[in-house]
C-alpha positions as CSV (number, residue, x, y, z in Angstrom):
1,X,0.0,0.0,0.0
2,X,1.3,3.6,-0.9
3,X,1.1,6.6,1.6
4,X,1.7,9.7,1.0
5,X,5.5,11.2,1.1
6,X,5.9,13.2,4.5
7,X,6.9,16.1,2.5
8,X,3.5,16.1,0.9
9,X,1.6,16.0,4.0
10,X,0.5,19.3,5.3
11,X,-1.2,20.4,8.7
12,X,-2.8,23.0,9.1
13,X,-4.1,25.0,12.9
14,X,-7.4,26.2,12.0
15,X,-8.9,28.6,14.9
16,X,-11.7,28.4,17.1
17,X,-14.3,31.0,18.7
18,X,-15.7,34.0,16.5
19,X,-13.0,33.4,13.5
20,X,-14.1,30.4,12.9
21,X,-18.1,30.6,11.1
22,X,-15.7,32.8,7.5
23,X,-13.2,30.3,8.0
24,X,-15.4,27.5,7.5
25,X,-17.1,28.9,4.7
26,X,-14.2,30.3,3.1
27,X,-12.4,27.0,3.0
28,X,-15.6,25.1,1.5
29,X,-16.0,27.9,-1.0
30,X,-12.4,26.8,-2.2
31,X,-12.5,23.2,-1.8
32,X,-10.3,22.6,1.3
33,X,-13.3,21.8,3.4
34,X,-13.2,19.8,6.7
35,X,-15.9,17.3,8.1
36,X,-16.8,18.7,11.6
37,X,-15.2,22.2,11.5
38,X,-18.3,23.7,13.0
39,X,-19.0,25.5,16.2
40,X,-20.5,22.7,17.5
41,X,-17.7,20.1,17.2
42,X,-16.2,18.3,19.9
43,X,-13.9,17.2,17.3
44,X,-10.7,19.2,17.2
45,X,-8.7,16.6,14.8
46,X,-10.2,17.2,11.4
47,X,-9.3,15.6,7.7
48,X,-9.7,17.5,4.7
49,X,-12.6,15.6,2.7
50,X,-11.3,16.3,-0.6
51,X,-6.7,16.1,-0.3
52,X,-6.3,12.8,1.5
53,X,-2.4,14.4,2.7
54,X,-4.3,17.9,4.1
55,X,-5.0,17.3,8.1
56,X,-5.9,20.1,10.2
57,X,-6.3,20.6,14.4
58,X,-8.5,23.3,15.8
59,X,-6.8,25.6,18.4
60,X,-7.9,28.7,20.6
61,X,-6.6,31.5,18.0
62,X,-4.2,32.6,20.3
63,X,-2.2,29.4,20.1
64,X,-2.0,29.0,16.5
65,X,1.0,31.3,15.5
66,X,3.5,29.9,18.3
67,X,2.1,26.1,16.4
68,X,3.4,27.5,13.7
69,X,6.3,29.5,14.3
70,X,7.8,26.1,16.5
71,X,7.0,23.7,13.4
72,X,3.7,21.7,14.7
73,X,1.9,22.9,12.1
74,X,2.6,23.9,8.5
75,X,0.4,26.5,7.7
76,X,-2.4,28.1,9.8
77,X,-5.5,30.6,10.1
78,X,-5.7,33.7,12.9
79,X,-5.9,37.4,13.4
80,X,-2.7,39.1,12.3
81,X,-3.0,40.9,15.8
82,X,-1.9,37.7,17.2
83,X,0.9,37.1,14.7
84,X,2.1,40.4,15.7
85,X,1.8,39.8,19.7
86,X,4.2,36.9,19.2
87,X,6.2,39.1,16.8
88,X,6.6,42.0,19.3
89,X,8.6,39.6,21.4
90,X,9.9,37.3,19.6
91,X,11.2,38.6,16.2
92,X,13.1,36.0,14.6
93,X,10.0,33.4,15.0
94,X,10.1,31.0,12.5
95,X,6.4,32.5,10.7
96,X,5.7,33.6,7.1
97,X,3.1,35.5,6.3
98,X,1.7,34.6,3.4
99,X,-1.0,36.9,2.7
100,X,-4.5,38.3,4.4
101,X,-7.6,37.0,3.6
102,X,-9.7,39.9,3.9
103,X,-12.3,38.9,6.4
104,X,-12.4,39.5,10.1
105,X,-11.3,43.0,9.8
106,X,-10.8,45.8,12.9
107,X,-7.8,47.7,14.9
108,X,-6.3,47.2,17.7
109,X,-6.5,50.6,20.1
110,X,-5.0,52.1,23.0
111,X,-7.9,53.6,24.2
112,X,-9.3,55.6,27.9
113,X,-12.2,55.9,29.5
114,X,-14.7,58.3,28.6
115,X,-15.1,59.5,32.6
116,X,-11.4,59.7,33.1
117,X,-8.7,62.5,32.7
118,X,-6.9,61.2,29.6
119,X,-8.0,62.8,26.0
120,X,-5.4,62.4,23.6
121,X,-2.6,60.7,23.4
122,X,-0.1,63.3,22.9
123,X,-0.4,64.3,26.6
124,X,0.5,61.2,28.0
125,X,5.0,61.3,28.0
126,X,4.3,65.0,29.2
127,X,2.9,63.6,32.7
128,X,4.2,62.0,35.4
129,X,2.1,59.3,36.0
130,X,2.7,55.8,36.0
131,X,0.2,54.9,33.7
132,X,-1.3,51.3,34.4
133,X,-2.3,49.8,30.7
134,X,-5.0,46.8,31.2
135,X,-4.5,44.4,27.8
136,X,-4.6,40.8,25.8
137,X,-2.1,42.0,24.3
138,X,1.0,42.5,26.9
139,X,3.5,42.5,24.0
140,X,2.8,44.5,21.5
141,X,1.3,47.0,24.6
142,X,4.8,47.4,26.1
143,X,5.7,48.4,22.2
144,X,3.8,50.8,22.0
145,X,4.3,52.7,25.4
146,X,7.7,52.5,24.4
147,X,7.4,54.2,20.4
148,X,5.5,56.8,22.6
149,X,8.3,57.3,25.0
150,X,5.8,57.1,28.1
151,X,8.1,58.0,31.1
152,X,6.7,55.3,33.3
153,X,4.3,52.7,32.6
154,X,3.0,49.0,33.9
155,X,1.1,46.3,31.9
156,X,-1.0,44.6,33.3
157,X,-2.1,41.5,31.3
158,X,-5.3,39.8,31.8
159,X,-7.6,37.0,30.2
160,X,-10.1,39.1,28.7
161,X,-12.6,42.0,29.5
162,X,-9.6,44.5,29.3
163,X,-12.3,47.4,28.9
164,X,-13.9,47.0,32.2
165,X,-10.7,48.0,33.8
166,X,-10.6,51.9,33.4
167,X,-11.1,54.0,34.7
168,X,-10.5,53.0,38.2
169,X,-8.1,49.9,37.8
170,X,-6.1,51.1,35.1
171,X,-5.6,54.3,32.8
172,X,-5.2,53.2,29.6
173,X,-6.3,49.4,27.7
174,X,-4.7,47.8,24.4
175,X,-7.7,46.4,22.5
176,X,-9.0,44.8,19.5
177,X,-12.3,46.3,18.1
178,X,-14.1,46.4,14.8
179,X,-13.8,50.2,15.0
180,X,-14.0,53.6,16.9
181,X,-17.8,53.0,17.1
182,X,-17.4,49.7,19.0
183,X,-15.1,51.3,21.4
184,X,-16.9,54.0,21.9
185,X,-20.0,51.9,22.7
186,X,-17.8,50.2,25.6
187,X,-17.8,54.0,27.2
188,X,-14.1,54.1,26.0
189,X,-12.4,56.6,23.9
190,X,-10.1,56.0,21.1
191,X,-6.5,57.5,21.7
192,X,-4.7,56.0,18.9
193,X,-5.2,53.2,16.3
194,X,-2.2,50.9,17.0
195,X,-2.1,48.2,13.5
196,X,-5.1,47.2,11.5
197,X,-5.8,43.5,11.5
198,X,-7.4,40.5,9.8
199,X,-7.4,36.7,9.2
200,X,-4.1,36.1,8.1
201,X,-2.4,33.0,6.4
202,X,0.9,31.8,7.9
203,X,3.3,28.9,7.4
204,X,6.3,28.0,9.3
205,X,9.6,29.1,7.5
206,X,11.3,25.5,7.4
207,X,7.6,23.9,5.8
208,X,7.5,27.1,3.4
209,X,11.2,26.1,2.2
210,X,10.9,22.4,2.1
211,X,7.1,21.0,2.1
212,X,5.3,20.8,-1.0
213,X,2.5,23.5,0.5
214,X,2.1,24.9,-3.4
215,X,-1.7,22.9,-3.6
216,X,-3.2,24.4,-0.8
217,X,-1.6,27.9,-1.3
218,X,-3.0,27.8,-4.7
219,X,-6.7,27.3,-3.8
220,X,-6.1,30.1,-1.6
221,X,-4.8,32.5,-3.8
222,X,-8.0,30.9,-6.2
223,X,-10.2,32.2,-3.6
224,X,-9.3,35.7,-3.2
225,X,-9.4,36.3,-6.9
226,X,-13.2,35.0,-7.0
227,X,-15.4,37.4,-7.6
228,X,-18.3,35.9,-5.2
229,X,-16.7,35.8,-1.4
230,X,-20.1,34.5,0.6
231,X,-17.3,34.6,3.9
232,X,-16.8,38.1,3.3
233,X,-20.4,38.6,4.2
234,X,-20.7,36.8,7.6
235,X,-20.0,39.1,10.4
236,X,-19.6,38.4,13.6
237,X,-21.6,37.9,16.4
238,X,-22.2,41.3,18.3
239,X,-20.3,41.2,21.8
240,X,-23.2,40.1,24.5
241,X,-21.3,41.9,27.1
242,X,-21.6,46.1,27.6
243,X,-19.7,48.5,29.7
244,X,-22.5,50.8,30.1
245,X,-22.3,51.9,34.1
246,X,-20.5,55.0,35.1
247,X,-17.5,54.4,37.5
248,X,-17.5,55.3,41.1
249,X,-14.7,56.4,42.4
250,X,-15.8,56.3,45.9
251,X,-13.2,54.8,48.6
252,X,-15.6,53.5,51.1
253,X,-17.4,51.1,48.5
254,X,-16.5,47.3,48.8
255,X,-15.3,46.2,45.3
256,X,-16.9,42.9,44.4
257,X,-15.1,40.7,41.0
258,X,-17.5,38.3,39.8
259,X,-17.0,35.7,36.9
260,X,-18.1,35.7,33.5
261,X,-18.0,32.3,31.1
262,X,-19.2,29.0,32.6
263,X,-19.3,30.0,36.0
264,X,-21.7,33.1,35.6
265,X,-24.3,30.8,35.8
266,X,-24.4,29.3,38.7
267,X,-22.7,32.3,40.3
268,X,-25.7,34.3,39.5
269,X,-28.3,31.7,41.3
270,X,-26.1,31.5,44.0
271,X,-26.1,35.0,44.6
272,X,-30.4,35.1,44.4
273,X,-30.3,32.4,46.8
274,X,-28.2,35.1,49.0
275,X,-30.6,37.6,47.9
276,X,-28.6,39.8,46.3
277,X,-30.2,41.0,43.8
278,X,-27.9,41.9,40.1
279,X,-29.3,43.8,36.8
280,X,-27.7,43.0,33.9
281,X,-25.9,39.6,34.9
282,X,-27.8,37.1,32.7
283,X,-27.2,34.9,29.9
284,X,-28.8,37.2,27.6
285,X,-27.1,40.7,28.1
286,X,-24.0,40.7,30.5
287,X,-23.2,44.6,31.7
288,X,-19.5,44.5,32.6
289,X,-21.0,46.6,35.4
290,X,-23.9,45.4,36.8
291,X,-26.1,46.9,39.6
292,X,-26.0,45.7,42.9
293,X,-29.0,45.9,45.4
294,X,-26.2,47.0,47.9
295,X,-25.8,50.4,47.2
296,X,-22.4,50.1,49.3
297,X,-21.1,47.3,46.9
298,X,-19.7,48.0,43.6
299,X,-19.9,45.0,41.3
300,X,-17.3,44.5,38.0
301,X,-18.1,41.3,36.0
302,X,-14.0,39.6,34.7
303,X,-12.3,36.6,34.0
304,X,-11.9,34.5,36.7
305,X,-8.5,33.7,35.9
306,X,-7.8,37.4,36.3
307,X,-9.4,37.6,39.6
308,X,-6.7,36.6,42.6
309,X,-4.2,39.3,40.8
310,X,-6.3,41.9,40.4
311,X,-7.3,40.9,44.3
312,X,-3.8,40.7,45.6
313,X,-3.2,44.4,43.6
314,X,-5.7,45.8,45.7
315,X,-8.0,46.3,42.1
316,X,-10.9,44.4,44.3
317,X,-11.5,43.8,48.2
318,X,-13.4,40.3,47.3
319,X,-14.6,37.8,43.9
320,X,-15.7,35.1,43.5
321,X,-13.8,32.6,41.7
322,X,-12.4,29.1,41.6
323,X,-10.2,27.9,43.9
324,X,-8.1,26.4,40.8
325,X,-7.5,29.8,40.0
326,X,-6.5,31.3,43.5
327,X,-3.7,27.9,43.7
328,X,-2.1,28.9,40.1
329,X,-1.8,32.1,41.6
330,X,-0.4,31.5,45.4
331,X,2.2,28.9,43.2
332,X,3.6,31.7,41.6
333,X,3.3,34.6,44.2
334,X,3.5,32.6,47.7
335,X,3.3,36.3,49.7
336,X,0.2,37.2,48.1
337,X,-2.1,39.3,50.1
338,X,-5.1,37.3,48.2
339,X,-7.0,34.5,50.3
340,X,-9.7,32.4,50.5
341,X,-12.5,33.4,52.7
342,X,-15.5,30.9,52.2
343,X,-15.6,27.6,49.9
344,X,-19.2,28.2,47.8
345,X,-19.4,24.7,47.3
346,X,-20.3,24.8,43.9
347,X,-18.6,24.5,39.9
348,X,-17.2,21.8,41.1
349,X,-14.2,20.1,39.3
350,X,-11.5,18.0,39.6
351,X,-7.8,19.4,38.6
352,X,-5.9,15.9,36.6
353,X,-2.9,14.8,34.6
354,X,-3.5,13.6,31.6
355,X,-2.3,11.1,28.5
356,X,-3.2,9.7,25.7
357,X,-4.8,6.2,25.5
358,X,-2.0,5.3,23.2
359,X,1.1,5.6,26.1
360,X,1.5,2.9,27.9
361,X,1.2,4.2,31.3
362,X,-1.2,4.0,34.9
363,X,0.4,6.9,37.1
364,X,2.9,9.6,37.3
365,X,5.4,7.3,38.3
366,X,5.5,5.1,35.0
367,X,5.6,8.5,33.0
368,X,9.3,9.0,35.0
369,X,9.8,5.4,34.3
370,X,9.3,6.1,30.6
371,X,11.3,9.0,30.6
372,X,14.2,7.6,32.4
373,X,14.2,4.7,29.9
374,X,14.9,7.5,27.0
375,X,11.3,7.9,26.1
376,X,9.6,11.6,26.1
377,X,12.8,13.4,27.5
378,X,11.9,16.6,28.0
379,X,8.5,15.6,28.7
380,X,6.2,18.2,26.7
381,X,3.3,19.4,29.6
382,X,0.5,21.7,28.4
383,X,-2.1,23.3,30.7
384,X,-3.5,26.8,31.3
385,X,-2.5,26.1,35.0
386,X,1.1,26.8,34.2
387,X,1.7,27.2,37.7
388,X,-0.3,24.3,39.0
389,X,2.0,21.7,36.3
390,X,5.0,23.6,37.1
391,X,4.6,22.8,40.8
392,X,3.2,18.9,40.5
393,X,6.2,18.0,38.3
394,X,8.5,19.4,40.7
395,X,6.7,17.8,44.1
396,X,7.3,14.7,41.9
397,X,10.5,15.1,41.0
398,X,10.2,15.4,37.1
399,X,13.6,16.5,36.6
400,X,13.1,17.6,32.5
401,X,9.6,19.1,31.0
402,X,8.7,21.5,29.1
403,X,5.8,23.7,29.5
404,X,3.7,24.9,27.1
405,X,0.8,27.7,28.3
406,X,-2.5,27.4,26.5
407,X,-5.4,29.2,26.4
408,X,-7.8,26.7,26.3
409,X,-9.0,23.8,24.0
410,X,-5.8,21.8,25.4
411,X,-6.9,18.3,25.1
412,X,-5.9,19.1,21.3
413,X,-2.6,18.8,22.1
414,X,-2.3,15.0,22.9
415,X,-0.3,13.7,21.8
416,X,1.3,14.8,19.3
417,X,2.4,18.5,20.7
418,X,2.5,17.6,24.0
419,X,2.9,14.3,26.5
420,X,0.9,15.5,29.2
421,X,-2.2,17.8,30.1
422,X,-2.7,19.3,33.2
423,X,-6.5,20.2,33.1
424,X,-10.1,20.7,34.7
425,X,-12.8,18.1,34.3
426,X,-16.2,17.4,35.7
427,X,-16.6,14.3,34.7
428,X,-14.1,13.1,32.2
429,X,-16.0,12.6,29.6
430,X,-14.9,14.8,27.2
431,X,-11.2,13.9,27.8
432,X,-12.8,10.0,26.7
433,X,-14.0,11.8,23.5
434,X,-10.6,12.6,22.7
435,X,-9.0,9.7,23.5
436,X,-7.7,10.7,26.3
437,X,-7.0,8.8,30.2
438,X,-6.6,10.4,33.6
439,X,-3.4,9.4,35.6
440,X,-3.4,11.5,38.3
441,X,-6.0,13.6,40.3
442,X,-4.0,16.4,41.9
443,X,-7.0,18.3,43.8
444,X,-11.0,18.6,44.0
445,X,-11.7,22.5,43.2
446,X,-15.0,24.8,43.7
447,X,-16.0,28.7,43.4
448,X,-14.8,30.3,46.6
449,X,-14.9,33.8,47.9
450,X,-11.7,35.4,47.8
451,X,-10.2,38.5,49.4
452,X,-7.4,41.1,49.8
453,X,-6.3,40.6,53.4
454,X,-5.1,44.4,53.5
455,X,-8.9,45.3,52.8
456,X,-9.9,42.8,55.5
457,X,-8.1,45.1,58.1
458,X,-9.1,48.5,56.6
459,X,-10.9,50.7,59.1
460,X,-13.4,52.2,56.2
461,X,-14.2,49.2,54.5
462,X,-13.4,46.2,57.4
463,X,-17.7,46.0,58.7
464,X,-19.5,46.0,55.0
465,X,-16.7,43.5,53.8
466,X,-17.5,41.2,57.2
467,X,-21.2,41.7,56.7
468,X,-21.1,40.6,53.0
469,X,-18.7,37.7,53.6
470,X,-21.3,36.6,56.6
471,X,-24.0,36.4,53.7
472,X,-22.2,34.1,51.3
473,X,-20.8,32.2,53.7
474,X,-24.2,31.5,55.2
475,X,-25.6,30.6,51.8
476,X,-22.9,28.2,51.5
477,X,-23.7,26.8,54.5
478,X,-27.1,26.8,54.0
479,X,-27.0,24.6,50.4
């Protein structure tokens, strides 16, 4: 039986999330479509159903140019504002781009609140301020407060919901938006249009010099001289989430953080069950800023990955987040003033190392076994918990790894770019789906209540904060 020469077989990282609905279409339109590239899928290993040597894996579009630019992937699909993130701090990555493909067009903007002090941007080296700059985009960020010649400056990366942060948490945020009219709809104001961006087309250098990618490059080169682009016209979907409340400023206020994602849900019950009553936290319309029916509470709605930093900076007195989260973060910053106050018992799951089905072992310890018999040295570890896996493999004396962030959809890395997952599960079934086995359970994790311990023992804020933590933890109690 004849297989196809290596040098023939191309894999491509096609993206997830809001890239993906033009991507699909503009690949069928030019005959490189996929079985199961949908945004539905639990499938992220897809085979083109037309060129038996095209194979593709669906990534979190953040993680597709460092694929390419380390040689996982041949060729791949994301926002040039990513490609230039990695760029920004890592020049002499191993990417080509090959050309834009004219969908999925915006700008990336250093903007400021509209109720702050900041209105252009030719004020800001004059001043003296330190100026706090909230973003995705930490790289090309620090860039640009640099090609400014901003005296003094700190970035302060987070997960997502970078415009909820001014004015009272930072001055300035580095964002993506379609244009001016989406940011000023976020009660932001444009200072300065940073790089226009749009689904770009990249290959790894080595695979552009010595792979037989010419096929696949052709079709889309095909497809941008069409005169019909049906991708062109789907747009998409309008951000669910607004930033519509006017800050307060006031220094008596408790700050409360609460979670967006899969845990607003059940945060939200749990906090009618306490009867504390939100506007503007549902499943339909999520304000960034919702209001609270404790006029003493102010209520911001972020990441919960963000949420023990911005609590340990003093950004919040309390949120609510998972205790998964608060344990990355204590890895890392053992001093922290952030600390849990009350387990909330639910969003329940369990923190595990994982393999594939295909390697032949039952437990951390074979894995070393493995390794020490020449086999997966450096061992290759992937998680989002990057201080979590950093930790386990040290407590069990893994003496070479590798680790490799992600930001999220990392069961598609076993096992061919990584050996080992540390990850979240309720119930394990979708790690099954993907042929993937547990080995190790390193802890049982649930939403908690965290806090700044320096807030805990301030004289103005030290009662409401003890009055609202007596509430949840009551609930709690009480389910």
């Amino acid at each position: 039986m004849l297989t196809e020469p290596q040098s023939d077989y191309v894999k491509v990282a096609l993206p997830k999330g809001s890239l993906l609905p033009a991507t699909a279409c503009f690949l069928n339109e030019i005959g490189l479509e996929f079985e199961n590239y949908t945004q539905k899928t639990r499938v992220y290993r897809l085979q083109s159903t037309r060129l038996p040597h095209l194979s593709a894996k669906m990534f979190q579009e953040k993680d597709i140019p460092i694929q390419v630019a380390v040689g996982n992937y041949d060729l791949g699909i994301c926002g040039s504002d990513w490609i230039e993130e990695l760029l920004a701090k890592y020049p002499a990555s191993a990417l080509v781009r090959v050309f834009g493909l004219e969908y999925n067009k915006g700008n990336l903007y250093m903007a400021a609140s509209q109720h702050g002090n900041i209105s252009s941007v030719q004020e800001l080296p004059h001043r003296q301020d330190t100026w706090r700059i909230v973003t995705e985009y930490p790289n090309l960020a620090e860039a640009s407060a640099l090609s400014l010649r901003l005296r003094k400056f700190r970035i302060l990366p987070v997960w997502g919901a970078a415009e909820v942060y001014p004015p009272e948490n930072a001055d300035l945020v580095v964002l993506w938006a379609q244009n001016e009219s989406a940011i000023k709809a976020q009660n932001l104001v444009s200072l300065k249009t940073l790089l226009s961006t749009g689904a770009f087309l990249i290959a790894n250098k080595e695979s552009w010099q010595t792979k037989n990618v010419g096929q696949v490059i052709s079709r889309f080169s095909q497809g941008l001289r069409a005169t019909a682009k049906p991708w062109l016209q789907i747009k998409p979907k309008s951000a669910r989430s607004v930033n519509s409340f006017h800050p307060d400023f006031s220094q008596e206020k408790v700050w409360l953080a609460i979670p967006d994602g899969h845990q607003q849900a059940p945060t939200s019950e749990f906090l009618n069950k306490a009867g504390l009553e939100l506007q503007g936290y549902s499943a339909r319309m999520l304000k960034r800023r919702p209001s609270f029916n404790l006029d003493w509470v102010n209520v911001k709605v972020i990441r919960p990955q963000d949420m023990p930093l911005q609590v340990a900076n003093g950004n919040f007195d309390l949120a609510i987040t998972g205790r998964d989260w608060l344990l990355d973060h204590l890895y890392r910053f053992p001093t922290s003033p952030a600390t849990e106050l009350v387990e909330l018992g639910f969003g329940e799951v369990k923190v595990v190392a994982v393999v594939s089905q295909d390697l032949s072992v039952a437990d951390i310890d074979d894995l070393k076994r493995l390794m020490q018999a020449g086999g997966l040295s450096p061992l290759r570890v992937a998680s989002e918990y990057i201080n979590i896996a950093d930790k386990y493999l040290h407590d069990n004396h893994v003496s070479r790894y590798k680790l490799i962030p992600t930001w999220g959809a990392s069961e598609a890395l076993l096992p061919e770019d990584a050996d080992l997952l540390i990850e979240n599960t309720q119930t394990g079934k979708t790690l099954a789906e993907h042929n993937l086995r547990i080995v190790d359970t390193l802890f049982k994790s649930t939403a908690c209540l965290i806090g700044n311990k320096n807030s805990l023992a301030s004289p103005t804020k030290r009662e409401r904060i003890a009055s609202l933590v007596e509430i949840l933890r009551q609930t709690a109690e009480s389910n």
